[in-house]
C-alpha positions in Angstrom: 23.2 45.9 2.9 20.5 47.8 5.2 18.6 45.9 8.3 15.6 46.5 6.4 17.2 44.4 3.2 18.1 41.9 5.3 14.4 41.5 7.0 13.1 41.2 3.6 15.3 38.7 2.1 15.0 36.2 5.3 10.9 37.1 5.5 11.0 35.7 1.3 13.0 33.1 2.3 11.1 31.4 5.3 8.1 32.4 2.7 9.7 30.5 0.1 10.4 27.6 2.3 6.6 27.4 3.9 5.5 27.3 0.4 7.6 24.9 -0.4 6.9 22.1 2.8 3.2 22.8 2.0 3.2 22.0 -2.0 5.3 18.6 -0.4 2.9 18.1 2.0 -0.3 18.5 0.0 1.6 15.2 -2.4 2.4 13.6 0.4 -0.9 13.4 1.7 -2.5 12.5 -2.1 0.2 9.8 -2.6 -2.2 6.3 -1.5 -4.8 7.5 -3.8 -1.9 8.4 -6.4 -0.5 4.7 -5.9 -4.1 2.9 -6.2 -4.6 5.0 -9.5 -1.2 3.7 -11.2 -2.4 0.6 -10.2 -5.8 0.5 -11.6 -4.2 1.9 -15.1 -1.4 -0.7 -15.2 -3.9 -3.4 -14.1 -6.2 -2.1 -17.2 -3.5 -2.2 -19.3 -3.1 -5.7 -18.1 -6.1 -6.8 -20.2 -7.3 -6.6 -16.0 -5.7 -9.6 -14.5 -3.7 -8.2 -12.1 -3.3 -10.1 -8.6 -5.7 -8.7 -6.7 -8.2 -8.9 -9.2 -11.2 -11.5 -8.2 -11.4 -13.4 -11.7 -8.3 -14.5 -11.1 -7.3 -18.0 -9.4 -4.4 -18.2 -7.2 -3.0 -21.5 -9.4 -4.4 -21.7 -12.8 -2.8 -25.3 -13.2 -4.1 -26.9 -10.4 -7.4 -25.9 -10.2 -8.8 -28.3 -7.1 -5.1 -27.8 -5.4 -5.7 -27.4 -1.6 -4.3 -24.4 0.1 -0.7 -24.8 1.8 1.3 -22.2 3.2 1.6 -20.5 6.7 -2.1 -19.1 6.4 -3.6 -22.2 5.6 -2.1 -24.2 8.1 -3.5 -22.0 10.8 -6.3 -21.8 9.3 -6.5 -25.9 9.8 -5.1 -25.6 13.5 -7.9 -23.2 14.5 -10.4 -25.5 12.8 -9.0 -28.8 15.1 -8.7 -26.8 17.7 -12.4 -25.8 17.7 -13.5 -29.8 17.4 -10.7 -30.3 20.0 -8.2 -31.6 18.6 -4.7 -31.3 19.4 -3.1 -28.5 17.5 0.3 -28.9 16.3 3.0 -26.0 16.5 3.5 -23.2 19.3 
């Protein structure tokens, strides 16, 4: 095998391998708006109920339930805190 062979097949390769990290970079950079879209079909298929859909209650069998969790309780501390009360917790 000749220098000159040798230059060719390692220019091909890196060519090969540019191509390559581009084509992966050009899905890499489209895969949010992939995600959303396989979303938005399954959620269709769904009959449109999926969980972050708006028509959708958080409990369907307690309608008038209050909120609980982590979120809700801080939620409530910030609200006593403001008409200063003492706020529970750290």
């Amino acid at each position: 095998m000749k220098w000159d062979e040798v230059t060719l097949v390692i220019l091909a390769v890196f060519g090969c391998l540019t191509l390559l990290l581009t084509q992966v970079s050009e899905v890499l950079s489209k895969l949010p708006e992939i995600i959303r879209a396989w979303r938005r079909v399954r959620r269709e298929l769904n009959g449109g109920m999926g969980p972050d859909d708006p028509q959708r209650s958080a409990d369907v069998s307690v309608p008038d339930a209050p909120a609980t969790g982590p979120v809700a309780d801080r939620e409530s501390d910030e609200a006593d805190a403001g008409e200063g009360r003492r706020v529970s917790g750290p």
